[in-house]
Every structure is written in structure tokens, then in C-alpha cells.
C-alpha positions, 0 to 999 in steps of 0.5 A, a space after each residue: 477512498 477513491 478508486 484511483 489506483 491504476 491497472 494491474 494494481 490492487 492496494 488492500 487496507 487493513 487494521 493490525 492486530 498490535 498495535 491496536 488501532 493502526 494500519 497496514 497495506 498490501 500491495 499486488 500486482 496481477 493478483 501476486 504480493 509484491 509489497 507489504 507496509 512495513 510499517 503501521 499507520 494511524 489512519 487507513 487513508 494515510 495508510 491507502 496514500 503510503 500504497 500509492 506513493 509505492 506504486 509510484 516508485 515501482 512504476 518509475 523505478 525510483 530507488 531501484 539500484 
């Protein structure tokens, strides 16, 4: 995976217990959680790809009310 996430951000890729196989993400912010996958994915790169795209709506604020 390439390291292209931008400063404060850290993305952390990690199999799930169940289902067997799938993958999650976390997402922090100085080194607090902001945001968590709710949702598992079958690969770890669609998995690292779905952290991006929410750092990307957290930087523009895109979907914020």
C-alpha cells in the first residue's frame, strides 16, 4: 500500500474476527479514533481505499449538515 495519507491522518487496516477473511478500518486524527468502517470489505486495499475516500469527506465536509 502506498503511504499517501495526508498529515494528522493515520488509517489502520485490519482482518475482522467474522466474517472470516474481510477487513476493516480505523481512522484517527492526531492519534484519537474519529472514524471506524462500518462495514467489512474483501480485500485490505478496498478496505485502505474506503479510509480514503472518508478522509476526503471529513477534509471538504462533504455530507456534513
Amino acid at each position: 500500500m502506498n503511504n499517501d495519507v495526508p498529515h494528522p491522518y493515520s488509517i489502520t487496516v485490519e482482518p475482522l474476527k467474522k466474517p472470516e477473511g474481510q477487513f476493516g478500518w480505523a481512522l484517527r486524527k492526531h492519534g484519537k479514533l474519529t472514524e471506524r468502517s462500518d462495514r467489512s470489505f474483501t480485500s485490505e486495499a478496498k478496505a485502505y481505499e474506503s479510509a480514503l475516500k472518508a478522509i476526503e469527506r471529513e477534509q471538504t465536509g462533504f455530507g456534513s449538515r
